[in-house]
N, C-alpha and C positions, 0 to 999 in steps of 0.2 A: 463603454464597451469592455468585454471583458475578454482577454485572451488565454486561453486555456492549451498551456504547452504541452505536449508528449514527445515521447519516441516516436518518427514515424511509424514504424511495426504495429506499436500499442495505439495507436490513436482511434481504435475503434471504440474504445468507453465511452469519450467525448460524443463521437459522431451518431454512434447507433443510440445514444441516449437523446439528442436533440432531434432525428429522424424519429424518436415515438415518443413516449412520453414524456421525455424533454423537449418538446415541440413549444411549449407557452417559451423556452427561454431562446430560440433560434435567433431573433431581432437582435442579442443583448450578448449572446457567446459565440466566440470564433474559435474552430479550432485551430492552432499553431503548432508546427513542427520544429524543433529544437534549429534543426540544418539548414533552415530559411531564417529561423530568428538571425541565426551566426550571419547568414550574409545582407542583410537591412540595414542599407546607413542610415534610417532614421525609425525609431521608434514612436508610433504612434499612442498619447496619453491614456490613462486607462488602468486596468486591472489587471495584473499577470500573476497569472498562476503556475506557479514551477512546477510540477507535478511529474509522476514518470523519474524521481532522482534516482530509486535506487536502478535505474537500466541505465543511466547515465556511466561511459568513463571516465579515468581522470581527468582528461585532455580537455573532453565535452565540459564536465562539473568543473575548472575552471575557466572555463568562456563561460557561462552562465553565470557564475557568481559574479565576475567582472561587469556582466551586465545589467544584475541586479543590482549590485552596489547602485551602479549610476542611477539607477531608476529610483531606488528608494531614497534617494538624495533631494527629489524632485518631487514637490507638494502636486506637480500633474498626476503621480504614478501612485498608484494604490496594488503594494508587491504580497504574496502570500508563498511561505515557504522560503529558506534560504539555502540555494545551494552551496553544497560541500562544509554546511555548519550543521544543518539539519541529521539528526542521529538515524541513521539508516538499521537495517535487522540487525545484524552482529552487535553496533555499537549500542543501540538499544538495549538490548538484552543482556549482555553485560552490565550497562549501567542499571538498569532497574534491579538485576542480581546481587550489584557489589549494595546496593541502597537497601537492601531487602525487602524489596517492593514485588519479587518473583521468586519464587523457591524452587525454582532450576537455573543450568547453567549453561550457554551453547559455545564451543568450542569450533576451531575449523579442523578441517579434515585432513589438511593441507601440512597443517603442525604434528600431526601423530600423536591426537589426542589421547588421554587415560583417564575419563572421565570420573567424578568422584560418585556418580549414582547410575545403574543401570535399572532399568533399560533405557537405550536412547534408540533416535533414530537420526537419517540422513536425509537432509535439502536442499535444495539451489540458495542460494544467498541472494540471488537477486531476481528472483521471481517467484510466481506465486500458485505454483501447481502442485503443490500439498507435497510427502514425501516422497523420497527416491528409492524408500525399503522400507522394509517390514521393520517390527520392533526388535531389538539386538537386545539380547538378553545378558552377554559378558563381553569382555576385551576381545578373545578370540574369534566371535564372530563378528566385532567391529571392524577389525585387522584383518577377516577375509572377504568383510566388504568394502574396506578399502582398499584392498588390493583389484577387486573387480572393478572400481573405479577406475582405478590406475592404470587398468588393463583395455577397459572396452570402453571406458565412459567418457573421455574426453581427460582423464586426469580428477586429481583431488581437487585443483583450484576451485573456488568460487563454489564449494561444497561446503555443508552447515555439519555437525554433530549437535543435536539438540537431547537435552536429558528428557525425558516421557514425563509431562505431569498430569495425574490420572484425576480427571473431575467428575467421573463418571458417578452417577447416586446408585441409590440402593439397587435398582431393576435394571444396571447395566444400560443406563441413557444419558449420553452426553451432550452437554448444553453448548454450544459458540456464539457469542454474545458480539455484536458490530454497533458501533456508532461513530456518528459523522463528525469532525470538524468545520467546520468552513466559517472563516472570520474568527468573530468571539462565538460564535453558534455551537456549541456541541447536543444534535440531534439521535436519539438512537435511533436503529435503521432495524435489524431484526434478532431475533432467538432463532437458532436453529435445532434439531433437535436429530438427535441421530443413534443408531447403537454400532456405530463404529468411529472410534477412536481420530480419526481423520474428519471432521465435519464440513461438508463442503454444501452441505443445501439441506433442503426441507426435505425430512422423511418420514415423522410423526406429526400428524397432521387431526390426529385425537383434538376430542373437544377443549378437556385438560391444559394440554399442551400450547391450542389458540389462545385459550384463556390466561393462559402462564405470560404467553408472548405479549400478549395486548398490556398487560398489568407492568411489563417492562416497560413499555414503551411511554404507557399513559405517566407512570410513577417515575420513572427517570431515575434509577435508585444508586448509581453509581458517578453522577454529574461530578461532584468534587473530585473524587480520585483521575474518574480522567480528563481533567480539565491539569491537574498535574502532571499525572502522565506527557501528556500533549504539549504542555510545557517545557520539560526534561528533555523531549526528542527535538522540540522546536520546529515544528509541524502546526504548519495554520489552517492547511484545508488536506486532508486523509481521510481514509476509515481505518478505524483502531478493529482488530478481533479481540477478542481473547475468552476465558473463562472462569469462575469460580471454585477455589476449590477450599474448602472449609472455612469459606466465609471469606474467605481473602480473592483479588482480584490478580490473575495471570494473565501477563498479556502476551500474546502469540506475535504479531507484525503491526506495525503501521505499514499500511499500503497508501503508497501518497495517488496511486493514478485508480481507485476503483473503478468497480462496475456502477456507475448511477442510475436514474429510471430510466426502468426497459423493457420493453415488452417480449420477455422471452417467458412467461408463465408464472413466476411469484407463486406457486403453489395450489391456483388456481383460485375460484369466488371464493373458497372458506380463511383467503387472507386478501381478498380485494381490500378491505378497511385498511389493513395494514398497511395497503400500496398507499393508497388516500393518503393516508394520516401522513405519511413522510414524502410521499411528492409535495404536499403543501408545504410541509417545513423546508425542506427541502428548495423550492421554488424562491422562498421567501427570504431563506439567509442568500441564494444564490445575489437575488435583489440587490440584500443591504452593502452586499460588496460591490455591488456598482455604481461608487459613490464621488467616483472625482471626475470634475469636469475639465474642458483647456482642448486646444484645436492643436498648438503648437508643437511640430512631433520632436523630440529630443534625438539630438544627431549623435551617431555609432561614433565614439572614440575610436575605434580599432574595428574593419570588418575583418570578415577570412576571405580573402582571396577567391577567387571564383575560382582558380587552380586548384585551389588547396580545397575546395568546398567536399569533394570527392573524399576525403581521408577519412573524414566524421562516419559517413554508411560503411566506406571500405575498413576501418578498424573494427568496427561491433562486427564486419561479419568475420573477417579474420578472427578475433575472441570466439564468436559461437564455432567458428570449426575448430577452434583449440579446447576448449571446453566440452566438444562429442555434442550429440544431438540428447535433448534434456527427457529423458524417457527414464521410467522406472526399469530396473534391473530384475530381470526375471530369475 
């Protein structure tokens, strides 16, 4: 069995993927909520997947880790991902910046950044709903939208300053490149193609552009690098973004809890092959990771208190009303 943890909030990746397309793996994956793992005095053998770290607080990221430890101790438990070691957005990108692995740099907002390249823009540090503003073209107009931060948005906390890196080609089209971890498996998942800067789905859907897509997928032309990458963050099952930009590979986030197979449209029949080709892989690394057997559940060193169970949902929501409601700034 494989247990697939989230934030309760977010656990709709897991669920609404096993309700449709993820229907062959329903027998084999469970979803679990981080605030039920904490109160279980025994752990059932199996496959856990931390997933969801960067929504995690500190509080939560060390009960997790305390319980992964013990698990991965134990030849029953087959663990992916390590919380509060695993390199989240900031410390990612920093470290592929200081390695020269990414030729931007991301700052928080919080520090009263002076970034060494403009343009940048601003993001949530721990989610994944693209920017909070438009592209900032000097210091001055970083400083007056971090002051509307400061003013209306919940504060600077948990705010990103990212340097802009432009991978856009000749005709003004930007490319966002996703591939999957899961195990030793790095599967790529799609090409997006877009003419704005933010790429968040499919919008040229040109024959060209199919055939661009397909030829990534089939050729797999970037396996080595981010099989490093992946390593560096210490991420065993994610989807990496990122994009290309003169020939070098930039990477945007690891998202450790994505979107998996789903039936919300993929672009519609002119990428059905596309859906194919990666649900089967897809399917199939899900498999290999369901690999260790053993009945005997391993008993909670330490539960939380059934009192205290309540502090876990009451602090994240305490944070989200100190942080403002996560909306871009008009």
């Amino acid at each position: 069995m494989i247990y697939f943890l989230t934030t309760k909030r977010h656990n709709y990746t897991i669920r609404k993927c096993l309700a449709s397309r993820g229907a062959p793996l329903a027998a084999r994956v469970r979803p679990l909520c981080y605030g039920r793992l904490f109160l279980q005095q025994r752990y059932a053998p199996g496959t856990y997947i931390f997933s969801d770290l960067e929504r995690l607080d500190a509080t939560a990221t060390r009960r997790a880790a305390e319980i992964e430890r013990r698990m991965r101790s134990d030849d029953r438990f087959h663990v992916l991902n390590v919380p509060g070691e695993t390199q989240l957005r900031f410390n990612l990108l920093n470290t592929l910046a200081e390695r020269g692995l990414n030729d931007f740099c991301v700052y928080r907002l919080a520090e009263y950044p002076q970034p060494a390249h403009f343009p940048v823009f601003i993001r949530g540090e721990d989610d994944h709903k693209g920017p909070l503003s438009p592209l900032l073209y000097n210091q001055p107009e970083l400083e007056r939208w971090g002051q509307l931060f400061q003013q209306r948005c919940g504060g600077r906390d948990g705010k990103l300053v990212v340097e802009f890196c432009d991978v856009s080609d000749g005709d003004g089209v930007y490319r966002k490149y996703a591939a999957f971890k899961i195990g030793d498996r790095i599967i790529p998942r799609h090409l997006f193609f877009a003419s704005h800067w933010c790429v968040k789905g499919w919008e040229h859907l040109e024959e060209n552009y199919l055939d661009e897509e397909w030829r990534y997928l089939a050729e797999d032309p970037h396996q080595r690098q981010l099989r490093q990458i992946f390593d560096t963050a210490r991420i065993d099952f994610g989807r990496i973004d990122y994009g290309v930009c003169k020939g070098r590979l930039q990477v945007w986030e690891i998202n450790t809890n994505p979107m998996m197979p789903v039936d919300y449209g993929d672009g519609g029949p002119v990428r059905a092959r596309v859906q194919d080709w990666f649900d089967a892989r897809f399917f199939d690394a899900t498999r290999e990771i369901d690999d260790r057997s053993g009945h005997v559940p391993l008993s909670a060193k330490r539960v939380v208190p059934l009192w205290r169970a309540a502090e876990i949902p009451a602090r994240a929501v305490y944070q989200r009303l100190r942080r403002g409601q996560r909306r871009r700034v008009a």
